[in-house]
C-alpha positions in Angstrom: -47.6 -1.3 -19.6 -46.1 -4.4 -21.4 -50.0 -5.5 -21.6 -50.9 -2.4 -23.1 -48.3 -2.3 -25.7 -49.1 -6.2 -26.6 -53.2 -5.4 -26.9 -52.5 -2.5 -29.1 -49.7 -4.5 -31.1 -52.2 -7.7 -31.1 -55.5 -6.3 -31.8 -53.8 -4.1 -35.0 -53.4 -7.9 -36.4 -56.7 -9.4 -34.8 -59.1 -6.7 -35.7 -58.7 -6.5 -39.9 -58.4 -10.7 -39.7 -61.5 -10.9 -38.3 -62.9 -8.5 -39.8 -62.4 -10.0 -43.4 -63.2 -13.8 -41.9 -66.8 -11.9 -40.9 -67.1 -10.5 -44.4 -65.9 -13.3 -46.0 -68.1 -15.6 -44.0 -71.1 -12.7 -44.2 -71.1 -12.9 -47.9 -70.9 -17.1 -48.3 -73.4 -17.8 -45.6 -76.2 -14.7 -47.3 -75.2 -16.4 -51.2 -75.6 -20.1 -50.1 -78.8 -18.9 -48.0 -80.7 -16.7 -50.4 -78.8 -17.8 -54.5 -81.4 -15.3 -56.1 -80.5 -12.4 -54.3 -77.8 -9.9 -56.1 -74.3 -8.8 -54.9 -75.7 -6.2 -53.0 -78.1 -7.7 -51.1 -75.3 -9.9 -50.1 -73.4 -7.4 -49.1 -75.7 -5.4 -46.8 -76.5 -8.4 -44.9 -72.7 -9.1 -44.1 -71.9 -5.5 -43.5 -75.3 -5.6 -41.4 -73.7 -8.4 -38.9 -71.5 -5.9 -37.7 -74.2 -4.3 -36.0 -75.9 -6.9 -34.5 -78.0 -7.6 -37.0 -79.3 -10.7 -39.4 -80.2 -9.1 -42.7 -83.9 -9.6 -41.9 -84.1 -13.2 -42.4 -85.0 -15.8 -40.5 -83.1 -18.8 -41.7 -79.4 -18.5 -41.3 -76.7 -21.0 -42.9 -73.2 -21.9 -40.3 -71.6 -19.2 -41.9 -73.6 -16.3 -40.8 -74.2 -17.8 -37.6 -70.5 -17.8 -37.3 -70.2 -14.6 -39.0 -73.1 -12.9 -36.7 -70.6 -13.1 -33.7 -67.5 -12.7 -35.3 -68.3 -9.1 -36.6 -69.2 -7.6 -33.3 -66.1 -8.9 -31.9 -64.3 -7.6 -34.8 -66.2 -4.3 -33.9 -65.6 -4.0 -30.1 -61.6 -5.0 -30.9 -61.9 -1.5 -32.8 -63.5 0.1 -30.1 -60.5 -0.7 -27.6 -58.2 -0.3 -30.7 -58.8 3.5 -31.0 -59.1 3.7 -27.1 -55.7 2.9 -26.7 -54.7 5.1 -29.5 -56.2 7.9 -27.7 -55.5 7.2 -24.5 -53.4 5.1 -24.5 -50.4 7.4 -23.6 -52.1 8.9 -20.6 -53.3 5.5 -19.6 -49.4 4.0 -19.5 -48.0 7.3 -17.6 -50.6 6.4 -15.2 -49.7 3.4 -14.5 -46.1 3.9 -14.7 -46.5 5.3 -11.0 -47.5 1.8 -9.9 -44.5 0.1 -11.4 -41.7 -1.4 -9.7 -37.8 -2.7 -9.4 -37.9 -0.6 -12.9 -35.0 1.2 -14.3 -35.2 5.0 -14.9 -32.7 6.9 -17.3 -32.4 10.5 -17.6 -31.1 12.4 -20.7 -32.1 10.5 -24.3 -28.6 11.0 -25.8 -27.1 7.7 -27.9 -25.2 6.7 -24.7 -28.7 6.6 -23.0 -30.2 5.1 -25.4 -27.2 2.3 -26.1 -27.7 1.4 -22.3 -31.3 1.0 -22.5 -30.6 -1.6 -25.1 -28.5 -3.3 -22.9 -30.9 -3.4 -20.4 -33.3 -4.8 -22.4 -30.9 -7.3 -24.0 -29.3 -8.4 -20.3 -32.6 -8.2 -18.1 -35.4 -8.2 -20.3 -38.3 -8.7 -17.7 -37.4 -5.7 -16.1 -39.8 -2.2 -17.1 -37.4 0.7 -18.5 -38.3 4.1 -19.0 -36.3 7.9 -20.1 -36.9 11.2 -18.8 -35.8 13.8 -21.5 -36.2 17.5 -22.0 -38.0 16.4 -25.0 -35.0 17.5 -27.6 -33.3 14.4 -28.7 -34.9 14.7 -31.9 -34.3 11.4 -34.3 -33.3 9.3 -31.0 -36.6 9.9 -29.4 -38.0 8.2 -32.5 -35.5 5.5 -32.2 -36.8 5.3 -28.7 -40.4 4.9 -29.6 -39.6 2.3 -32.1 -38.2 0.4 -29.6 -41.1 0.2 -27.4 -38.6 2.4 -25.0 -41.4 4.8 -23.1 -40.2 8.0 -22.8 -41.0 11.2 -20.3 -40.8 14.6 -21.4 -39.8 17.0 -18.6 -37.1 18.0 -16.4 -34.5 15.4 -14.6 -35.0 17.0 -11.2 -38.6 17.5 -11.8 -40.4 16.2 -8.5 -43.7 14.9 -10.0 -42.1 13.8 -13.2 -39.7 11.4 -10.9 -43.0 10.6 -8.9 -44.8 9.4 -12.0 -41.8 8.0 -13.0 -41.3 5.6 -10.1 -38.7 6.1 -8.6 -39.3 5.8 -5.3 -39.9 1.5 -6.2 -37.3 1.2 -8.8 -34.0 -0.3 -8.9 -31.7 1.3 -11.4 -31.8 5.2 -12.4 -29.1 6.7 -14.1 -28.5 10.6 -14.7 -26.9 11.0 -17.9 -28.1 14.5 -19.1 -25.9 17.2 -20.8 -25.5 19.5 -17.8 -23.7 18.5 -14.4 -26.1 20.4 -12.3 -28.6 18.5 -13.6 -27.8 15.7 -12.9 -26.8 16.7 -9.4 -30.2 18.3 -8.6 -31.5 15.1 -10.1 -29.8 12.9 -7.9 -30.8 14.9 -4.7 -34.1 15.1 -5.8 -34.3 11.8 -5.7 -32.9 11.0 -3.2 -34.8 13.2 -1.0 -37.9 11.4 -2.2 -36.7 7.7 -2.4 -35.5 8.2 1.5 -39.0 9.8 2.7 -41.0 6.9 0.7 -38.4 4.0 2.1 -40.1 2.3 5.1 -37.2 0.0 5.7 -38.4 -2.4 3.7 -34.7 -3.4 2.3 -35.8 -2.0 -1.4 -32.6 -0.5 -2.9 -32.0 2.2 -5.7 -28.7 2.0 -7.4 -28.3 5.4 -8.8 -25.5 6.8 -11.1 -24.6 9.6 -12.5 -22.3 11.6 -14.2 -20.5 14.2 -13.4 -17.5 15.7 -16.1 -16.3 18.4 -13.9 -13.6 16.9 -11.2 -14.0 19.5 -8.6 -17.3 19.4 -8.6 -17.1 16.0 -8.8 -15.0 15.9 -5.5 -17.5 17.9 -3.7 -20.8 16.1 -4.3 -19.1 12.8 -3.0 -18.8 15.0 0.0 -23.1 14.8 -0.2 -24.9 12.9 2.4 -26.0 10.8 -0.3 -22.6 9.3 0.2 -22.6 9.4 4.0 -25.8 8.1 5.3 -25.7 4.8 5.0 -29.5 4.0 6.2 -30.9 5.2 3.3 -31.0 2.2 1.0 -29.8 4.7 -2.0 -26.5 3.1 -3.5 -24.9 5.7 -5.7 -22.2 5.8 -8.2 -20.4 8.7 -9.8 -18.5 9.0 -13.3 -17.2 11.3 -15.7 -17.1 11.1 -19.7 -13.3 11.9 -19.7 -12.4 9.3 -17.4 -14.8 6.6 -19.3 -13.5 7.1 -22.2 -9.4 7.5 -20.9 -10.2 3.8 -18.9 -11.6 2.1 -21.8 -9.1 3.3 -24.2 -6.2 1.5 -22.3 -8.5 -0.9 -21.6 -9.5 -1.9 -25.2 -6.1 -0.6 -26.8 -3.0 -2.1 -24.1 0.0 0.3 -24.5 2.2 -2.2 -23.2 1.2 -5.1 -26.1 2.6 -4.9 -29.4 1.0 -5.7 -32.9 2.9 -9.2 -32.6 0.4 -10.0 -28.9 4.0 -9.4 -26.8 5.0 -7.5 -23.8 6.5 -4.6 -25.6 10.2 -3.1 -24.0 9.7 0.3 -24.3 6.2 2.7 -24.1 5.7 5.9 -25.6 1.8 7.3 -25.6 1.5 10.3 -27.7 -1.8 12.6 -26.7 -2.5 14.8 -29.0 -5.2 17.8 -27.8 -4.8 18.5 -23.8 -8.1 19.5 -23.2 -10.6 17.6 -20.9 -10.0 14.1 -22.5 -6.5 14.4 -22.9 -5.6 15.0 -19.4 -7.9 11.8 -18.5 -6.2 10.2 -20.8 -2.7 10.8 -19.1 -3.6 11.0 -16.1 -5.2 6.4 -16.8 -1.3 5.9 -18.5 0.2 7.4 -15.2 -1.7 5.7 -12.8 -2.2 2.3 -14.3 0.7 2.2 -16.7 3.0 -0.3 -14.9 4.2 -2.9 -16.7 6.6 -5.7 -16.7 9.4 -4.1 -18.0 9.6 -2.0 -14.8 10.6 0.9 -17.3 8.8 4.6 -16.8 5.9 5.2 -19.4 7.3 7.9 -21.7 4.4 10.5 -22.0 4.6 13.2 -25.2 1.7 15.7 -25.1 0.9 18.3 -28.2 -1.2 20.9 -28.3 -1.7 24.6 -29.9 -1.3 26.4 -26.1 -0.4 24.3 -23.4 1.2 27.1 -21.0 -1.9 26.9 -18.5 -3.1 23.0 -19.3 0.6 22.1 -18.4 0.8 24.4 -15.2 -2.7 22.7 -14.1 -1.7 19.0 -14.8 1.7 19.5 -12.8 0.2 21.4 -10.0 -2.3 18.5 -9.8 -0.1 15.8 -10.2 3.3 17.0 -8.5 5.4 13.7 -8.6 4.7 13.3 -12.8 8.3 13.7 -13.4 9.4 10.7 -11.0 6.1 8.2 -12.6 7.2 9.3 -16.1 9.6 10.8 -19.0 7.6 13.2 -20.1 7.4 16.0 -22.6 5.0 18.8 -23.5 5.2 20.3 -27.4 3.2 23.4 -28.2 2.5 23.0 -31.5 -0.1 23.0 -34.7 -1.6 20.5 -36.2 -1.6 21.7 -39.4 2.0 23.2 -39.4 5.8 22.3 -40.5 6.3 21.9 -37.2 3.9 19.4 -36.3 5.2 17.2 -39.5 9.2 17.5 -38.2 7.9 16.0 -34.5 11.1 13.2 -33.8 8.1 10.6 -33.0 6.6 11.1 -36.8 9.4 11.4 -38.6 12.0 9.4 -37.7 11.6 5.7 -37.7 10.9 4.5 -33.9 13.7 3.1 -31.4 13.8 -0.5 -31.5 11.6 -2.5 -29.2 9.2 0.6 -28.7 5.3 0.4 -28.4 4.0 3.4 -30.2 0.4 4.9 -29.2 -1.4 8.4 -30.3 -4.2 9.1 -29.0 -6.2 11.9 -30.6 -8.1 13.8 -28.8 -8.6 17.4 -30.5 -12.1 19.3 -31.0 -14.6 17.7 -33.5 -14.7 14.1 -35.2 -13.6 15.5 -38.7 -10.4 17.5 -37.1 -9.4 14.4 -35.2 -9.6 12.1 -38.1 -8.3 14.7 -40.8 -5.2 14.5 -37.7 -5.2 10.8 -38.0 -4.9 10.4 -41.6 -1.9 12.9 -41.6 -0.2 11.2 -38.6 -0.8 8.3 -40.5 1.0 9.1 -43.6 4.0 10.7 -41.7 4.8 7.5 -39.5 4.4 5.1 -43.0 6.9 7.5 -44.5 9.1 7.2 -41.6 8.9 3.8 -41.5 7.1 3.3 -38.0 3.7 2.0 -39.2 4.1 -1.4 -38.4 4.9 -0.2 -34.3 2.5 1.9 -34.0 -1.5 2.4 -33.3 -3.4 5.5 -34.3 -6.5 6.2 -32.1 -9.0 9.1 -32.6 -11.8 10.9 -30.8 -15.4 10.0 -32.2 -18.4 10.9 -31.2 -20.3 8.2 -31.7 -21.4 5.2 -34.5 -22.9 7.9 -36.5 -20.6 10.3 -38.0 -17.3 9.8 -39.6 -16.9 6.4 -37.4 -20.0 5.1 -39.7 -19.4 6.8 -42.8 -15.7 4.9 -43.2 -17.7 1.3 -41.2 -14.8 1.2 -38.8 -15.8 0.3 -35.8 -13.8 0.3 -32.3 -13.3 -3.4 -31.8 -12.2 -3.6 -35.6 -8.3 -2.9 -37.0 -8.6 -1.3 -40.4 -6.8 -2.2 -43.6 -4.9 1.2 -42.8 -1.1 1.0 -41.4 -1.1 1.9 -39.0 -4.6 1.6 -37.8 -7.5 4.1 -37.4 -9.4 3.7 -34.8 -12.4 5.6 -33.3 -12.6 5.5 -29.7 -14.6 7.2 -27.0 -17.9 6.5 -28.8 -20.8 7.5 -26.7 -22.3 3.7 -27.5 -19.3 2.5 -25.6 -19.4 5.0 -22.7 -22.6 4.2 -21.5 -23.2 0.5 -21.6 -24.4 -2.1 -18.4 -20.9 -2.8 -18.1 -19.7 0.9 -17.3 -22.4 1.9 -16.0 -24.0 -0.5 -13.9 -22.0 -3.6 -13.7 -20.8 -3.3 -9.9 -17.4 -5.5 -10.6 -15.2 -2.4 -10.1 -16.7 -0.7 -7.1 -17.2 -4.2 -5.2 -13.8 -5.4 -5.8 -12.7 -2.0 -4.6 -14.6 -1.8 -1.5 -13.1 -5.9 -0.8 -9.7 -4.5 -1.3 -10.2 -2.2 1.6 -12.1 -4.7 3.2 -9.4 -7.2 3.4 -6.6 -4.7 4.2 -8.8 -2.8 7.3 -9.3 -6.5 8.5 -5.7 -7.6 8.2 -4.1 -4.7 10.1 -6.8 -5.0 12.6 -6.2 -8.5 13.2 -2.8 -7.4 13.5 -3.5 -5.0 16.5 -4.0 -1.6 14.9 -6.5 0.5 16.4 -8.9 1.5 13.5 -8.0 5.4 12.5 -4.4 5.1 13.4 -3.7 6.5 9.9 -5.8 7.9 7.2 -6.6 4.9 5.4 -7.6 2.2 8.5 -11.1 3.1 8.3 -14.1 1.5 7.1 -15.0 1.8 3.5 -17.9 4.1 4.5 -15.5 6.5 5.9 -13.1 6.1 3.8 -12.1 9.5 2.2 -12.9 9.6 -1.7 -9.4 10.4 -2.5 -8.4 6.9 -0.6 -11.2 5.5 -2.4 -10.1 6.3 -5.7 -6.7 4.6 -4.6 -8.6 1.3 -4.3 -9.8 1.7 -7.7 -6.8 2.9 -9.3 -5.6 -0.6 -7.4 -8.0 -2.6 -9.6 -7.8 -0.8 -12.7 -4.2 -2.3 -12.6 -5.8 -6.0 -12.3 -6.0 -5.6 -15.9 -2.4 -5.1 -16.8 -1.4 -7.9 -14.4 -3.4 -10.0 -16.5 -1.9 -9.3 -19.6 1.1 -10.4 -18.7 0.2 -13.9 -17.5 -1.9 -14.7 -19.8 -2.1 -13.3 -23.4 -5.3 -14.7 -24.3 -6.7 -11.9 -21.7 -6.3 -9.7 -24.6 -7.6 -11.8 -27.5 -10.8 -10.3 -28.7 -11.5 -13.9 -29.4 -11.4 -14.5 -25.8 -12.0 -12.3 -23.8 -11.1 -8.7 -25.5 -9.7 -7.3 -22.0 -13.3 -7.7 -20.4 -12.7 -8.6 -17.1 -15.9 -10.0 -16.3 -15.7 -12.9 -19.5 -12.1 -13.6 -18.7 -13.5 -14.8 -15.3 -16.4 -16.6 -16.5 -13.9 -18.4 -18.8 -10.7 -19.0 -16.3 -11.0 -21.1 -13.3 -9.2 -20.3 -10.1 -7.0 -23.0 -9.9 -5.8 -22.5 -13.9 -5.4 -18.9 -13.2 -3.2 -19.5 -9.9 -0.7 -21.6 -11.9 0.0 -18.9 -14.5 -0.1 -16.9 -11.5 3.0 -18.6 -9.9 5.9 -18.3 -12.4 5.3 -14.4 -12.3 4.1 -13.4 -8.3 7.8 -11.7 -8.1 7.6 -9.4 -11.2 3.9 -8.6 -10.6 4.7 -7.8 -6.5 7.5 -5.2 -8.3 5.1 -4.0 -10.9 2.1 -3.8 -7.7 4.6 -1.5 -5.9 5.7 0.7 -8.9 2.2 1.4 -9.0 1.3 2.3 -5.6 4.3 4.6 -5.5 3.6 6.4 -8.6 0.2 6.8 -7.5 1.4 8.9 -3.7 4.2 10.6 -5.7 1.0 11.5 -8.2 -1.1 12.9 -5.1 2.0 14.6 -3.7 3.7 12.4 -1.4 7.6 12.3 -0.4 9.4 10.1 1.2 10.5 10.7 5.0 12.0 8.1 7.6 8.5 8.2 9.5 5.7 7.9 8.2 3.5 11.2 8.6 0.1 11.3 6.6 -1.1 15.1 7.2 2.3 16.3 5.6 2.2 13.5 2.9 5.3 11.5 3.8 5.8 7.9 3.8 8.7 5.6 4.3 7.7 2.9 1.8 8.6 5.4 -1.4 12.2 3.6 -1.8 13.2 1.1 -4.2 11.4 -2.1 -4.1 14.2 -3.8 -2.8 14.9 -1.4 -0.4 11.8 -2.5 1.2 11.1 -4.7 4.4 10.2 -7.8 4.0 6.8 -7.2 5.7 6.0 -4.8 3.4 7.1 -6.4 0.5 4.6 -9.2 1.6 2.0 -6.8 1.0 2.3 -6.4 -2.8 2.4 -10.2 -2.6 -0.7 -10.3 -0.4 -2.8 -7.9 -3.4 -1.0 -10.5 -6.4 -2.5 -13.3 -4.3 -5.8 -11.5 -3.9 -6.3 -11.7 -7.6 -8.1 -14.9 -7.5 -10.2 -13.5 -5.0 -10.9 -10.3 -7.1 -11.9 -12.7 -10.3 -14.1 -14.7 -8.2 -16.4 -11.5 -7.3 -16.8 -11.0 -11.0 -17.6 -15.2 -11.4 -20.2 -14.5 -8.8 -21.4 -11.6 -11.1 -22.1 -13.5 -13.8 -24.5 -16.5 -12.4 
């Protein structure tokens, strides 16, 4: 396919050069060989090359010999020219079948088409392709700008994946609008890639996403997920919780406009829909920071009676993780303006976040601006950080050029986050840095209580990662999600977009172990604490309670005391994950060669 698109590209150049150079040639030789003859005599003969023919004469100057060959060249370059124009696009979807170690996306949306680029721009020998329903409108013409080939027809389509690939290729992503399609996508394939795989060791790494969590929870229940001879590796993710890990990813609650660990965090959400609740729901999980303080939570919405019933019913132990408080209230009401947070100056030593996460990009901005003004007037700009919803770099995100890596002139700043160009890129897509060091997590504590004597299954979580349950999974995760934090507070270049912006991956390309174990060793005893706050708020989360014996069908663990209430043993355990940071970074190192 490449060598199609580089004879069409080339032979657009090579066919009028020549052509003119045999003209130009044509006309010189037929002058210098026949000086009576007029203009248009000279100009039949050269036009006459490019069929094969002399002119009628016999004797023939360098020129037109030259020119005799170069025409019909410049002809038959035409020929295969207009081919390819017409059949060109039959002849690539042909051919696309025969492709392989390719990457196929599904659903031509601008986080689609931000990761193709990325692919492109990361591994740029390897083919790409989209599937789309054929509505994307002005991004399918991006698309075909870029050279990016794209099939129309349905994700779960069996002959479109044929001719797609996908039984050979490496990478496919589902990223179209609807859940179930991208659920019947992935079983489709699936069902296809495991009756084409002979053994042969070929691997397709497929991801998808999924926004609804119940539904969410029950595909990972698939077989997909359970047969593990299938050479099908496949990753699940939701927008909401994207977008909620990359906000507190990109924008640290815990650091403060002067780079320090602040004393005291309050995260305002504002709009409890979807994205709010993902947003929470990151803070609670991962917010545990060195000042060993409970993240205070403030959420605001219009109605929040059956939001708030659902979020405490799912998350039972919030009121032991957090201080929390739920406002119903208007925007664009009295109300709203007299809120303690916006118009009274903030407590001293407190870290100030609002996260905006309403309906549409105007509304959240228009919500912005008015927060905005309120907090100046209050005197609270300067400890404060005002981030709203956007849909992506082309609406209001565009039209004011601020972009999500950028602080505006504004006080305190506007940001957009949640764009769909920094959803779906190779990092949080396809980079495998969290799902590796999440399965090695597990890895090293299944091995450790082994070694120790435990039968495997004696409790819930002493299992293999295969058989891990998803909910146990997620606790791994949730584990490294928290790397991040720990970072922060050892070394504040972590967070320098200079440095390493909070990426993960280019901190470890930049920090080698033995730097990164001294600035380790000053703070292993405040990070074991902070390891332990987290793992407990995370079982009170999933409704867990403390009980002398530890019982996991009823939820009841011993370890939910005090941290130093704890045995030493199990103390050593939070130690063990602080010291298995190095270990964590050196995956990602690995990652990057």
């Amino acid at each position: 396919m490449k060598l199609l698109r580089f004879l069409n590209d080339s032979i657009w150049i090579v066919v009028p050069l020549l052509s003119a150079m045999a003209l130009g040639l044509g006309l010189h030789g037929s002058a210098a060989d026949d000086p009576q003859g007029s203009t248009w005599d000279h100009l039949y003969r050269a036009i006459a090359l490019f069929v094969i023919e002399d002119g009628g004469q016999a004797n023939m100057t360098w020129s037109l010999n030259v020119a005799r060959f170069m025409a019909p060249l410049a002809l038959a370059l035409a020929a295969i020219l207009a081919f390819l124009n017409i059949f060109g696009a039959r002849l690539e979807r042909f051919l696309l079948r025969f492709q392989s170690d390719h990457v196929v996306l599904c659903g031509l949306g601008a986080g689609a088409l931000q990761l193709a680029r990325d692919f492109k721009q990361r591994q740029p020998g390897r083919g790409l392709l989209i599937i789309d329903n054929g509505q994307a409108g002005d991004l399918l013409a991006e698309a075909e700008a870029e050279r990016i080939p794209v099939l129309h027809g349905s994700a779960h389509g069996t002959e479109l994946l044929k001719t797609a690939g996908v039984p050979r290729a490496r990478h496919m992503v589902l990223l179209c609008d609807e859940d179930d399609d991208n659920i019947q996508g992935a079983a489709e394939v699936y069902r296809i890639h495991k009756a084409s795989w002979q053994g042969t060791g070929s691997t397709l790494e497929l991801a998808l996403r999924i926004h609804d969590d119940a539904l969410r929870a029950r595909f990972m229940e698939h077989k997909i997920f359970l047969d593990q001879e299938d050479a099908v590796e496949v990753k699940v993710f939701s927008t909401p919780e994207t977008i909620a890990r990359l906000l507190l990813q990109q924008h640290p609650l815990e650091i403060t406009p002067a780079g320090k660990q602040a004393e005291r965090i309050h995260l305002v959400v504002i709009g409890f829909g979807g994205l709010g609740q993902a947003v929470a729901r990151e803070a609670l999980f991962a917010g545990h920071y060195a000042n060993l303080r409970k993240l205070k939570l403030t959420v605001i919405d219009r109605d929040l009676r059956d939001a708030e019933e659902r979020f405490r019913y799912r998350h039972p132990g919030l009121d032991k993780v957090a201080e929390t408080e739920f406002i119903t209230c208007e925007v664009n009401s009295a109300s709203f303006d007299r809120l303690k947070f916006l118009a009274q100056p903030s407590p001293a030593g407190e870290k100030l976040t609002i996260a905006i996460c309403l309906g549409g990009d105007v509304l959240n901005f228009s919500t912005a601006l008015k927060a905005s003004s309120l907090l100046r007037a209050a005197g609270s700009s300067d400890h404060a950080k005002l981030l709203f919803k956007a849909r992506d770099n082309r609406g209001v995100a565009q039209l004011l050029k601020i972009h999500a890596d950028a602080v505006s002139a504004q006080l305190p700043p506007l940001l957009p986050f949640g764009m769909a160009e920094d959803e779906c890129n190779y990092q949080n897509v396809i980079a495998p840095g969290r799902e590796e060091i999440a399965r090695t997590m597990h890895t090293k504590y299944f091995d450790n209580f082994i070694s120790r004597g435990k039968k495997a299954g004696a409790w819930a979580s002493l299992v293999p990662w295969p058989e891990l349950p998803a909910h146990l999974q997620d606790s791994n995760r949730w584990q490294y999600e928290h790397l991040s934090v720990k970072i922060r507070l050892v070394d504040p270049r972590f967070a320098d977009p200079g440095f390493a912006g909070n990426d993960l991956a280019q901190y470890a390309a930049k920090v080698s172990s033995m730097e990164f174990q001294e600035m380790v060793a000053p703070h292993k005893s405040t990070m074991s604490r902070m390891e332990h706050e987290r793992w407990s708020a995370e079982k009170w989360l999933t409704g867990w309670e403390y009980a002398a014996k530890r019982d996991d069908n009823n939820k009841l663990h011993p370890d939910l005391v005090p941290y130093d209430e704890l045995a030493k043993d199990i103390q050593q355990l939070d130690a063990n994950t602080v010291e298995n940071m190095t270990d964590w970074l050196d995956i990602l190192r690995g990652q990057n060669h």
